[in-house]
DRENMILUM-860691 format. One record per residue (C-alpha): chain; residue in one letter; residue number from 1; x, y, z. Coordinates in Angstrom, 1 decimal. Layout:
REM residues N
("A"; "A"; NUM; (X; Y; Z))
...
***
This chain:
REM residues 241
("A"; "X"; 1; (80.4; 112.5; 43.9))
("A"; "X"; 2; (81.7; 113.6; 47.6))
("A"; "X"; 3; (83.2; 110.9; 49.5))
("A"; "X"; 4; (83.1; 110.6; 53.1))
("A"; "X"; 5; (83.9; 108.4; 55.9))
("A"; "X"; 6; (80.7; 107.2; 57.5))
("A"; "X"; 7; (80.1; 107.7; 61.2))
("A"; "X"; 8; (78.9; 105.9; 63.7))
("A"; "X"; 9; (78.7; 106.1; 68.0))
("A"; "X"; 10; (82.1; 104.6; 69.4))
("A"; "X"; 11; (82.9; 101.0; 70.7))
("A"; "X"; 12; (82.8; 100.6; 74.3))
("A"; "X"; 13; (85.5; 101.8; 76.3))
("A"; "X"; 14; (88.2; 99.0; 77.5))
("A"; "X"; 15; (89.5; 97.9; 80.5))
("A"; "X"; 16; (86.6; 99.3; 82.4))
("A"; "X"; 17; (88.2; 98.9; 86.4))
("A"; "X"; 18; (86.3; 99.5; 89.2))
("A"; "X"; 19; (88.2; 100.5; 92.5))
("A"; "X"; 20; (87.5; 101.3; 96.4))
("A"; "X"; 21; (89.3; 104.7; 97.2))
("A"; "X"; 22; (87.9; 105.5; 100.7))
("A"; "X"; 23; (84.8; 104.9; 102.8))
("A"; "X"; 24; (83.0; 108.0; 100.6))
("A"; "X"; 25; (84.8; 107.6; 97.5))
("A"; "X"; 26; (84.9; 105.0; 94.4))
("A"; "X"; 27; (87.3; 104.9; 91.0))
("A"; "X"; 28; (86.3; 104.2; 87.6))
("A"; "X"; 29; (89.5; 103.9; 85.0))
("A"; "X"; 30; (89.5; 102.6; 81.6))
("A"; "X"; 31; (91.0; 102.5; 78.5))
("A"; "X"; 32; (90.3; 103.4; 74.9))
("A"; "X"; 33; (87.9; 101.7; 72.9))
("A"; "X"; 34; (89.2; 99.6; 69.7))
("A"; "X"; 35; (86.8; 101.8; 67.7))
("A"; "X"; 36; (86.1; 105.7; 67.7))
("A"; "X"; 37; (83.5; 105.0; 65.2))
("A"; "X"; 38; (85.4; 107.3; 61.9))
("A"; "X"; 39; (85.1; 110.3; 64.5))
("A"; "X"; 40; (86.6; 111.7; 67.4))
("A"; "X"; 41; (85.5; 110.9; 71.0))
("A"; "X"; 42; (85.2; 113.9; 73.0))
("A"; "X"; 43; (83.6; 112.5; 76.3))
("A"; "X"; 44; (83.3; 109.9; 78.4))
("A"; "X"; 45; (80.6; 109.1; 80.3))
("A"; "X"; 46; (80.6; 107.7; 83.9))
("A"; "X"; 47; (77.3; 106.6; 85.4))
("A"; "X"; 48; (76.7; 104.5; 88.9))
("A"; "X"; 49; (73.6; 103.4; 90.5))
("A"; "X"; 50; (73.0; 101.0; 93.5))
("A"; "X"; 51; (71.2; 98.7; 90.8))
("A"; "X"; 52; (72.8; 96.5; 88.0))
("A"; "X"; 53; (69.9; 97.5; 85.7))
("A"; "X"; 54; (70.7; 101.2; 86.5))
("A"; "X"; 55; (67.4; 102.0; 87.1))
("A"; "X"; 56; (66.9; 102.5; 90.8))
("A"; "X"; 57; (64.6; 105.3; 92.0))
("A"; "X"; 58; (67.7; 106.9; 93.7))
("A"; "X"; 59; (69.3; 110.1; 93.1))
("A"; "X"; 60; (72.2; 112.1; 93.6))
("A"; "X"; 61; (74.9; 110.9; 95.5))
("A"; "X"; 62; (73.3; 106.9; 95.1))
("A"; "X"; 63; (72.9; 107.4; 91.3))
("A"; "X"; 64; (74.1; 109.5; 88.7))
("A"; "X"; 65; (76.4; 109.9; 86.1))
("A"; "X"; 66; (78.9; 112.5; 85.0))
("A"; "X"; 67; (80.5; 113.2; 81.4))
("A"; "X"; 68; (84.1; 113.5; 81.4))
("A"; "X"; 69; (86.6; 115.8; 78.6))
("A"; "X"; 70; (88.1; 112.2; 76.7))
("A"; "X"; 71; (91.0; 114.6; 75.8))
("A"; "X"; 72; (92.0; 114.9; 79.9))
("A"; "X"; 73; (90.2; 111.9; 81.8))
("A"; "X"; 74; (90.5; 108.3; 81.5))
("A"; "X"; 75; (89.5; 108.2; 85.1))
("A"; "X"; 76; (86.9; 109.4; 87.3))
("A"; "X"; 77; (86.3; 109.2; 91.3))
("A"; "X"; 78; (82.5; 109.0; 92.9))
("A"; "X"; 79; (82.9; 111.0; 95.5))
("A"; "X"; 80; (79.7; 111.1; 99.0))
("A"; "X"; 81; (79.1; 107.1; 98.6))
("A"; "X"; 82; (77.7; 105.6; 101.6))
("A"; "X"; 83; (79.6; 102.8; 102.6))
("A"; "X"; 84; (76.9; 101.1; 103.5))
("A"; "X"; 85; (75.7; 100.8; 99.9))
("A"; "X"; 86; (76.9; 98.3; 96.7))
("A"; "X"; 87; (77.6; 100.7; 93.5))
("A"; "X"; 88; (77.5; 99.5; 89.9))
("A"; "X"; 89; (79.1; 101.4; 87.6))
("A"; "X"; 90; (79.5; 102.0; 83.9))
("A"; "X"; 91; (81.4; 104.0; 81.4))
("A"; "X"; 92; (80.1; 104.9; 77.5))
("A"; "X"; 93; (82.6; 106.8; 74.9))
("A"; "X"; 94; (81.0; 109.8; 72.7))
("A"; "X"; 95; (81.6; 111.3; 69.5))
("A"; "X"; 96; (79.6; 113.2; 67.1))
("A"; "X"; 97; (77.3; 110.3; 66.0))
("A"; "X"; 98; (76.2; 109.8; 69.6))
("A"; "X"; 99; (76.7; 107.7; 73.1))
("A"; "X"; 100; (78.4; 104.4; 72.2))
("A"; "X"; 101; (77.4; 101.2; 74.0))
("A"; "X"; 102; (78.4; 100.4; 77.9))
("A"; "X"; 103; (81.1; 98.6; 79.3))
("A"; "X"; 104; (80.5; 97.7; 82.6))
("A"; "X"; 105; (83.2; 97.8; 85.3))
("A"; "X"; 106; (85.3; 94.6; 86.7))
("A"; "X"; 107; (84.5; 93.8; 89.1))
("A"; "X"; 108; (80.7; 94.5; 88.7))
("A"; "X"; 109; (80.0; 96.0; 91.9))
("A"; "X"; 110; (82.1; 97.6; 95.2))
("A"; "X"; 111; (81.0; 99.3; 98.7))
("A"; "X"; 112; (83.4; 102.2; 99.7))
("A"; "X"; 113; (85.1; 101.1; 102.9))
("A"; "X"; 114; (89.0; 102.6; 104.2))
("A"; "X"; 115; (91.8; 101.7; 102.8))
("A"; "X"; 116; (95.7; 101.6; 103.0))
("A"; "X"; 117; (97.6; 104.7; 101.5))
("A"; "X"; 118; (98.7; 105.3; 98.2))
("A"; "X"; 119; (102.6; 105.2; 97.7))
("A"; "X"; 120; (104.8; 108.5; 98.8))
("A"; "X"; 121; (106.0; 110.3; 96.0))
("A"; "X"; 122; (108.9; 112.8; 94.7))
("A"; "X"; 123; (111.4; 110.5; 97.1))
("A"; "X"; 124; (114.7; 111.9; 97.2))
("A"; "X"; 125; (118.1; 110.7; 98.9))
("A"; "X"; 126; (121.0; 113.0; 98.7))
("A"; "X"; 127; (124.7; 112.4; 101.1))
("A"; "X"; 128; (123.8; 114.1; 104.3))
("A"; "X"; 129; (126.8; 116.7; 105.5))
("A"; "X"; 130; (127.9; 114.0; 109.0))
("A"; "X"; 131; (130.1; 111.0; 108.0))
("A"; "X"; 132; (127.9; 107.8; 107.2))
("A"; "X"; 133; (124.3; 110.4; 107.1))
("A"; "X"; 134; (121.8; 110.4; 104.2))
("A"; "X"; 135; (119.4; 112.7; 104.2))
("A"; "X"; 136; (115.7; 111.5; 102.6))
("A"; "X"; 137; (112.6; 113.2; 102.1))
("A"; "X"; 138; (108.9; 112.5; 99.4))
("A"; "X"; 139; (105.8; 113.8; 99.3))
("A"; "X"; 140; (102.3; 112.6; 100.7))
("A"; "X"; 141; (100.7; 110.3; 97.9))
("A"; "X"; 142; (99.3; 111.7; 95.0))
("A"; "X"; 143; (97.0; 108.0; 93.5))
("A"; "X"; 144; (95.7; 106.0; 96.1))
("A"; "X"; 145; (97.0; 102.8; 97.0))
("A"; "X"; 146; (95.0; 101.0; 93.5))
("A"; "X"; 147; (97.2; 103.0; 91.3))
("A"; "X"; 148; (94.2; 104.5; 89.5))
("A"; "X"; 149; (94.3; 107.8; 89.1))
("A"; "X"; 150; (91.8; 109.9; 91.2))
("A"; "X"; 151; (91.1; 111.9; 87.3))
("A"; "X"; 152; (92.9; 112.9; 84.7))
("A"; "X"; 153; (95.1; 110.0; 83.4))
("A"; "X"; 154; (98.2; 107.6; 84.0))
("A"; "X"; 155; (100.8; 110.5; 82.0))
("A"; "X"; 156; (98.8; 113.4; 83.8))
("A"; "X"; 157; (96.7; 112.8; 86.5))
("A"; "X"; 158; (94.6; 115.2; 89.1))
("A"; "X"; 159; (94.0; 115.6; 92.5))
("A"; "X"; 160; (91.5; 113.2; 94.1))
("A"; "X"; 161; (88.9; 114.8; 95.9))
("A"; "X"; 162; (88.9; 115.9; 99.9))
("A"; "X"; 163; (86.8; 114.2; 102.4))
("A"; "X"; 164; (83.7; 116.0; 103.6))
("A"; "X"; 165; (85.0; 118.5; 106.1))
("A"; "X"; 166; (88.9; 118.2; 105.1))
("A"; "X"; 167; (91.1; 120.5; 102.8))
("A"; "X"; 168; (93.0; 117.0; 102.2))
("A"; "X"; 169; (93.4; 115.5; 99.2))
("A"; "X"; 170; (91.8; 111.2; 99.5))
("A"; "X"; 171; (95.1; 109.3; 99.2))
("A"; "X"; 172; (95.3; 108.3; 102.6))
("A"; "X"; 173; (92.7; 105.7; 101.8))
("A"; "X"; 174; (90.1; 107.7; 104.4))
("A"; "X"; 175; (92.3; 107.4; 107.3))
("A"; "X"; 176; (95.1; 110.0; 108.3))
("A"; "X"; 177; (98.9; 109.1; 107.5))
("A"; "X"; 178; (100.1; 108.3; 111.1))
("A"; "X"; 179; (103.7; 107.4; 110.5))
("A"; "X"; 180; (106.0; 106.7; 107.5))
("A"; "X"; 181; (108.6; 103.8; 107.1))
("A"; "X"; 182; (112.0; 103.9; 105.5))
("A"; "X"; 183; (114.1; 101.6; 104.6))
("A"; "X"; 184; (117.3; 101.3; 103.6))
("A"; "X"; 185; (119.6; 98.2; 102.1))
("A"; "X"; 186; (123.3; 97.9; 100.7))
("A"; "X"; 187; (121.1; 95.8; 97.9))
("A"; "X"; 188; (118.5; 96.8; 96.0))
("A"; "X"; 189; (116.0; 94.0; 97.0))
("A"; "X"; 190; (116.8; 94.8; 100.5))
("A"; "X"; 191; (118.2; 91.3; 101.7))
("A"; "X"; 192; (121.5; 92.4; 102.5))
("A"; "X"; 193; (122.7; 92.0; 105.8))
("A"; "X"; 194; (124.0; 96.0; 106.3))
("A"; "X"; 195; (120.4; 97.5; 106.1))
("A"; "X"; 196; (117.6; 98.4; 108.4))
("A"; "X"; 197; (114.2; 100.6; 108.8))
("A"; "X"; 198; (113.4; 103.5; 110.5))
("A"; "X"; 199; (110.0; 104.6; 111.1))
("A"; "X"; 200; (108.9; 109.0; 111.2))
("A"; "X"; 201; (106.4; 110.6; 111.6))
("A"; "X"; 202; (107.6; 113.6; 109.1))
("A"; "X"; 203; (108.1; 113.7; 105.5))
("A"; "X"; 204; (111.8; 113.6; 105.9))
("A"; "X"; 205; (114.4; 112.0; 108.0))
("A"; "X"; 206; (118.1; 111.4; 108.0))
("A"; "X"; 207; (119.7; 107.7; 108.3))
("A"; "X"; 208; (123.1; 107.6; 110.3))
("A"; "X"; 209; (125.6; 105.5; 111.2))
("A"; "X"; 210; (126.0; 103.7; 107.4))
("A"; "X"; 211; (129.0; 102.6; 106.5))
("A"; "X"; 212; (131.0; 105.8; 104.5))
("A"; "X"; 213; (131.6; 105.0; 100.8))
("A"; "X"; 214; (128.5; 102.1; 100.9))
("A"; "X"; 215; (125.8; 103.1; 98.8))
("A"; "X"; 216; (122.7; 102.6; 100.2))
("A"; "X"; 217; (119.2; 102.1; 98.6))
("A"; "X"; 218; (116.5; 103.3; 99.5))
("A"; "X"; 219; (112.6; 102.9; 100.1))
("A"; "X"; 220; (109.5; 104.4; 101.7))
("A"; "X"; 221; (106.2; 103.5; 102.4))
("A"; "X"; 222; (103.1; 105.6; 104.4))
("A"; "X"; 223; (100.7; 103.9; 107.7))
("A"; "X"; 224; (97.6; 104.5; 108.8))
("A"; "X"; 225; (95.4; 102.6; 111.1))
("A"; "X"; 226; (94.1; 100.5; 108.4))
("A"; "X"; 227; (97.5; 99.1; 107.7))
("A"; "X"; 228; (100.5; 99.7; 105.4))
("A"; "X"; 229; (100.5; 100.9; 102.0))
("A"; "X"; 230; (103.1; 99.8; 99.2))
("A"; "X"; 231; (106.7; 100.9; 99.2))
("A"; "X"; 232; (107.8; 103.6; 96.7))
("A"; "X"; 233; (108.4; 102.3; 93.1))
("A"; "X"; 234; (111.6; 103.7; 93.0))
("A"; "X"; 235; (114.7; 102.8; 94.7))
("A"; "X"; 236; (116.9; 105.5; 95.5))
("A"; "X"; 237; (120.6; 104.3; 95.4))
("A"; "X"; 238; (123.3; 107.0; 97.1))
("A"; "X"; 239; (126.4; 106.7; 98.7))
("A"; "X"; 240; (127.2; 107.5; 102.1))
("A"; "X"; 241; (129.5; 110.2; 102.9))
***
């Protein structure tokens, strides 16, 4: 007799995270489920709706859902959200026996409303050519400030979408990057006494009057009018010319 592994829907996805990226915008992440039910899961479904019974008379932008490639999303952002509104959302894993169960998101419910930035990015220090210069630059934010991917995943993740009417990319938590601050230490948790800040309005900057042959490290963190977002996870540690 032919033997074969039965089949059955998936488990419900893991870890299913609910988070506020803009007045307009909400992000749902999650994780795999213990079980892909003897079969591969080739989608992910993401559905939101202004009632926890997911039955409201509402549609499109209020209520809807969206099915996701499992092989290049374990995120998904909800993008023309009023943020005068609660949104419950859900995610379901599918594979060739069907739709799997729900797992509903923690917490249950959110409003959009602004936020703070998402960390800089792609921060580089290298000796700057003056005695005692370094010169530092990053990149605008890539994940807002929750760490949750816009789409995509943790390993590769995508562009969050733009506001209505911008050619922006939401990181900047809804509000515009005014001003970036840097911050530099002869320690690397920044308690030492030979250290300071210097706030820009540019994506790069150059520190002077360190002390030649210290070396430094180095932080940076973006501003808008909400209020500070978190400092770069990396520390940049170069020596002073």
């Amino acid at each position: 007799p032919l033997s074969f592994t039965p089949q059955q829907p998936p488990a419900p996805p893991l870890y299913v995270r609910l988070e506020v990226t803009s007045d307009s915008m909400l992000t749902v992440g999650w994780n795999s489920p213990m079980s892909d039910g003897g079969d591969t899961i080739t989608l992910y479904r993401v559905e939101w709706d202004t009632l926890a019974t997911f039955s409201s008379g509402n549609s499109l932008p209020h209520k809807g859902y969206v099915d996701v490639d499992a092989s290049v999303h374990s995120s998904y952002t909800v993008n023309l959200l009023s943020s005068k509104k609660v949104y419950f959302t859900r995610v379901f894993a599918l594979n060739g026996a069907g739709l799997g169960p729900s797992q509903v998101s923690s917490p249950l419910y959110a409003s959009p409303a602004k936020q703070v930035p998402g960390k800089v990015r792609s921060l580089t220090a290298t000796p700057g050519t003056l005695h005692g210069t370094v010169d530092v630059q990053w990149q605008l934010p890539f994940i807002p400030h929750h760490d949750v991917p816009c789409a995509g995943t943790y390993e590769v993740p995508k562009e969050c979408p733009t506001l209505y009417g911008s050619d922006t990319p939401c990181t900047d938590g809804g509000e515009e990057i005014y001003e970036f601050e840097v911050e530099f230490n002869e320690r690397d948790d920044f308690l030492g006494s030979d250290g300071g800040r210097k706030i820009v309005t540019a994506s790069l900057t150059s520190l002077e009057h360190l002390t030649s042959g210290r070396p430094y490290y180095i932080r940076v963190l973006a501003r808008n009018s909400i209020g500070s977002g978190h400092f770069t996870s990396q520390h940049l540690s170069v020596v002073a010319p």
